[in-house]
N, C-alpha and C positions, 0 to 999 in steps of 0.2 A: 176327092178333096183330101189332102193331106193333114194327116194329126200332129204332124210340128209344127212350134210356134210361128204365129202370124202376128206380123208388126202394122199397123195402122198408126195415123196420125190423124189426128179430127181436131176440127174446132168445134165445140161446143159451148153452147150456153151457159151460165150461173155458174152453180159451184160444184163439184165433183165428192160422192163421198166415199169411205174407206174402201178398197176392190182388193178382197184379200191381203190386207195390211197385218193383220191381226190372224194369223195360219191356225192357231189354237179354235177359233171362233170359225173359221171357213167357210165364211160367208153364212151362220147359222144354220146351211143348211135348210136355207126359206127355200129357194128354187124348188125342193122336192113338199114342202108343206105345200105349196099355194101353186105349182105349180107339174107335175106330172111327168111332163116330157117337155123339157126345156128346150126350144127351136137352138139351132144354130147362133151361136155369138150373143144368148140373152144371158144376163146375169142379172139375178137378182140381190140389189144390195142390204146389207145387216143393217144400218141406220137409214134416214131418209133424205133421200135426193133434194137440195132447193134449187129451183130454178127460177131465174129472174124473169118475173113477165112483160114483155113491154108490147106495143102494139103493132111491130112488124112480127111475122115468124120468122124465125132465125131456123136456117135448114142444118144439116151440120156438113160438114166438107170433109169428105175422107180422101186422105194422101195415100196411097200404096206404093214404097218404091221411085219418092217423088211425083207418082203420077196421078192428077185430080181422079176418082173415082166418077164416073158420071152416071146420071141417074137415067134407067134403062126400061125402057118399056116391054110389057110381055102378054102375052094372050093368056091372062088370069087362069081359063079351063084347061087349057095343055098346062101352062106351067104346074097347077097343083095335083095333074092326074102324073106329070112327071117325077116332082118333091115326094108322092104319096110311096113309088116306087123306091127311091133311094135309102141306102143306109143314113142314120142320123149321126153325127158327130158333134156333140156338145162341145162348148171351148170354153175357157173362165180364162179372165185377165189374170195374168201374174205377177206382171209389170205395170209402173206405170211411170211417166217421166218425172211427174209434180208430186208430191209426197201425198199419203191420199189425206184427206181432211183438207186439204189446204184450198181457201175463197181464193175464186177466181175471176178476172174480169173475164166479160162478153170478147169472143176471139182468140181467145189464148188457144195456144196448139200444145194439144197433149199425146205425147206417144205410149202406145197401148202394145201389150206383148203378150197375146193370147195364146192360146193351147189346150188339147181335148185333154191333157192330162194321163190320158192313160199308160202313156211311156216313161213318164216319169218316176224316179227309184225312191223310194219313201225316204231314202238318206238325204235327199234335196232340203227337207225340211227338217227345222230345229223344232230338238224334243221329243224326237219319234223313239220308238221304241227298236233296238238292234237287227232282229229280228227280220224287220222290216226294211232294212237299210238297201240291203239289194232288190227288193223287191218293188215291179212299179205298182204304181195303183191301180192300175186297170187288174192284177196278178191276185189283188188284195182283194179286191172289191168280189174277182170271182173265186177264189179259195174261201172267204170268209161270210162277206157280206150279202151276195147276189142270196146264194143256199140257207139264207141264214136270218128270217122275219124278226124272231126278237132283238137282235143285236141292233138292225136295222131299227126297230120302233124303239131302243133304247138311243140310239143317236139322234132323233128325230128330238126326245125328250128330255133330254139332259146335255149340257152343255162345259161340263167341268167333273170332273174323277170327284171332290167333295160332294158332288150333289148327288152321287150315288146310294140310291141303300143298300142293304145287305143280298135284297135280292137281286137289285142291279149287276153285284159287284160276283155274284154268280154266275146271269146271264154274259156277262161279260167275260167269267172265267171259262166257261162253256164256248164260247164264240170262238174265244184262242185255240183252246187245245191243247194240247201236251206240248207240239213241236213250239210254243213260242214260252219259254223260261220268265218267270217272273221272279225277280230278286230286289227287294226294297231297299237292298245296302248299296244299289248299283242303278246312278238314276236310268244308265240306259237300257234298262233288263225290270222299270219298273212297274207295276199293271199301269200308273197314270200316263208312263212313255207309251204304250198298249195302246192305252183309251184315246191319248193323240194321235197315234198315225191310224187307227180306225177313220176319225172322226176328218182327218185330213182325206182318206180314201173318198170317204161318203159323201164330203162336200164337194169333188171332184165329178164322182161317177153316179151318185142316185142311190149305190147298191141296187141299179139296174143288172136283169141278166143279160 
């Protein structure tokens, strides 16, 4: 399976909400609360999903390439003793066609632009920290994050560089290191650019090793 972006096109039911809109917040980072080891192409969203009920089930239709996705039968016991062996590759939307928040009717086609994320160079994202610029997150995740419990259980808990205490904001000086410069007269050198592209890493990768 390849870790560059994958483009889908689905119809889907109701209404769609934010998938990674909000890069600061990165998807809160629920996936790893509620969830461990996120299968393939699951994300789990920062608000909550509504979806209109009515009394047919609406399947959803995925385009690849123009071409209908069709839904494919498999021998359940081979398939999961096969799944069981494989590498896993998480993907999170990065894109998406329709602006996220936006009500939708029943049918609308929304084009989706996923990716594992981990080639990606933390300079992709606004407000990271310089440091980080060339570096992708999968580099991030294991120079800092993977080796690194408390930093980790600090990302899980705090969600903004203000809601940090004193010992936070140590744990977090510790997690850096020497080699990443904090300068507060310089937003892109500043520990809150730091605390961003950490928390952009972690909602990508788990801070899996």
């Amino acid at each position: 399976m390849s870790n560059g972006p994958n483009r889908f096109s689905a119809n889907l039911p109701g209404r769609i909400s934010p998938v990674l809109a909000d890069i600061p917040a990165a998807a809160a980072i629920a996936g790893r609360n509620l969830i461990p080891n996120i299968p393939v192409n699951v994300f789990t969203p920062t608000r909550p999903v509504v979806i209109d009920v009515g009394a047919k089930i609406e399947a959803p239709q995925v385009i690849r390439d123009g071409f209908e996705v069709p839904s494919i039968g498999f021998d359940a016991d081979r398939f999961d003793d096969f799944i069981g062996r494989q590498p896993v590759f998480r993907t999170r939307v990065i894109k998406q066609s329709i602006p996220a928040g936006t009500p939708i009717r029943v049918g609308t086609t929304i084009d989706l632009v996923t990716t594992s994320g981990l080639g990606i160079p933390g300079g992709v994202f606004a407000g990271g920290h310089l440091a980080f610029d060339q570096k992708t997150l999968g580099e991030i995740n294991e120079e800092i994050l993977a080796p690194n419990a408390p930093i980790r259980d600090l990302l899980i808990r705090k969600a903004n560089l203000d809601d940090l205490d004193d010992d936070d904001r140590q744990t977090l000086r510790v997690a850096l290191g020497d080699n990443v410069e904090i300068d507060e007269s310089d937003p892109k050198r500043s520990l809150g650019a730091a605390f961003l592209s950490l928390r952009t890493a972690f909602a990508f990768t788990g801070g899996d090793e």
